[in-house]
C-alpha positions in Angstrom: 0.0 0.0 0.0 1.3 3.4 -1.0 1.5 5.9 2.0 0.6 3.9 4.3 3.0 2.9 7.7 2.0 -0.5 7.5 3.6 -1.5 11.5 1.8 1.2 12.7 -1.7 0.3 11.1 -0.8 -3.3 11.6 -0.8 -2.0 15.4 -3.6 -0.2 15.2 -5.5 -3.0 13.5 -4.6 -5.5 16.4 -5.5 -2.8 18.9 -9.0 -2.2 17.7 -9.4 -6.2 17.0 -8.8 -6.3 21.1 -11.1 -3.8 22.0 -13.9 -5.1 19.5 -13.8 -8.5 20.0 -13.2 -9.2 23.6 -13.2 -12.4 24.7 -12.7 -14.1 21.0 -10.1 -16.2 19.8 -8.7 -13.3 17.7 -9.0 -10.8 20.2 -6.6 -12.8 22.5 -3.9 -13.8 19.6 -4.2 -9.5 19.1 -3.6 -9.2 22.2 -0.6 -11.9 22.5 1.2 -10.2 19.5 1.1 -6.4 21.0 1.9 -7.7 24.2 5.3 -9.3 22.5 4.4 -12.9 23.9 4.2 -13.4 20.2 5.0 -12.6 16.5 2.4 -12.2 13.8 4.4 -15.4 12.1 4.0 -17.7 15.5 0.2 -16.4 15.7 -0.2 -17.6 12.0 1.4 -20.9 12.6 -0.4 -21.5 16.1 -3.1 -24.6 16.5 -5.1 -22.2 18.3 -5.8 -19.8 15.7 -5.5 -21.9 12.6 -9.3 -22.3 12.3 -9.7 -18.2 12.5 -6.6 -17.8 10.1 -8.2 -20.7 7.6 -11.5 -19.2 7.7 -10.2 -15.3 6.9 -7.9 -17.2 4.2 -11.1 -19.0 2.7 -13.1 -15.6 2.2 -10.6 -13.0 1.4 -10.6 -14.3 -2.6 -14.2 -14.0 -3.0 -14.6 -11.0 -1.1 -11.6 -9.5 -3.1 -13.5 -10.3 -6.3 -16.3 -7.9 -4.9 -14.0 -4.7 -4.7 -13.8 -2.5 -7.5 -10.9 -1.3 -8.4 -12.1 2.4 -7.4 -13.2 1.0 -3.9 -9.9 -0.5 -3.4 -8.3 3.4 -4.0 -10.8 4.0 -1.5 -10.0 1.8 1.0 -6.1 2.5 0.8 -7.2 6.3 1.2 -9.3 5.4 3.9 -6.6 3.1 5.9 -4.3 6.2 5.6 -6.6 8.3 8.0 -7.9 5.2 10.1 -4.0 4.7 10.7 -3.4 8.3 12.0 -6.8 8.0 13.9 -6.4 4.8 15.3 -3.1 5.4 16.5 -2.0 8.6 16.5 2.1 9.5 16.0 3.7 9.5 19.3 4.6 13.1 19.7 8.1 13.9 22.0 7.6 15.3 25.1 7.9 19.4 25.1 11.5 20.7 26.2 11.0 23.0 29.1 13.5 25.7 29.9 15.8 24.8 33.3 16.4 27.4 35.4 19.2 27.7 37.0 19.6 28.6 40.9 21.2 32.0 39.6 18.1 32.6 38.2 15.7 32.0 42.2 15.2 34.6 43.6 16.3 34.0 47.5 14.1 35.2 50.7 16.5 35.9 53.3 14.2 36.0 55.4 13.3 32.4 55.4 15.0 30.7 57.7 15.5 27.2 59.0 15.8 26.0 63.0 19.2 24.3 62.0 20.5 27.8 60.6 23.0 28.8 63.0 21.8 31.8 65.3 
């Protein structure tokens, strides 16, 4: 897909199929591959979600022959903005100026009961 980061809609995919589908097989293989118990390529090779995998595998050719060409644009346009919406770019954290201890201003008159008198 053109313009598309796919790890980060990848993530964002996995993260939406855990809060969708609680409970459900896929859900908790989601869950397993963000947490980094497992890779997408130990999920797909797994007993436990071979069925889920098959079943996706069986209806993705005839559902692809239902996609125009012009709906497929769409969609890639449309996984562009899910991506950024779903998981929005981690932005760094704001620098904040230091200020020095030249820069307090001191109370002399503050004082502590372990100043000497």
């Amino acid at each position: 897909m053109t313009g598309v980061d796919e790890p980060r809609l990848r993530e964002a995919v996995l993260r939406n199929l855990v809060r969708s589908a609680p409970g459900q097989p896929m859900a908790e293989m989601a869950q397993e591959v963000l947490s980094g118990r497992m890779t997408m390529g130990a999920a797909v090779g797994s007993l436990a979600y071979r069925d889920s995998f098959a079943t996706a595998a069986a209806e993705a050719p005839q559902l692809m022959r239902t996609v125009s060409p012009a709906e497929l644009a769409e969609a890639e346009k449309t996984l562009v903005v899910a991506a950024s919406l779903l998981d929005p770019p981690v932005l760094p954290e704001p620098v904040r100026p230091r200020r020095s201890f030249e820069d307090e201003e001191w109370d002399a008159s503050v004082t502590s009961p372990w100043d000497e008198s």
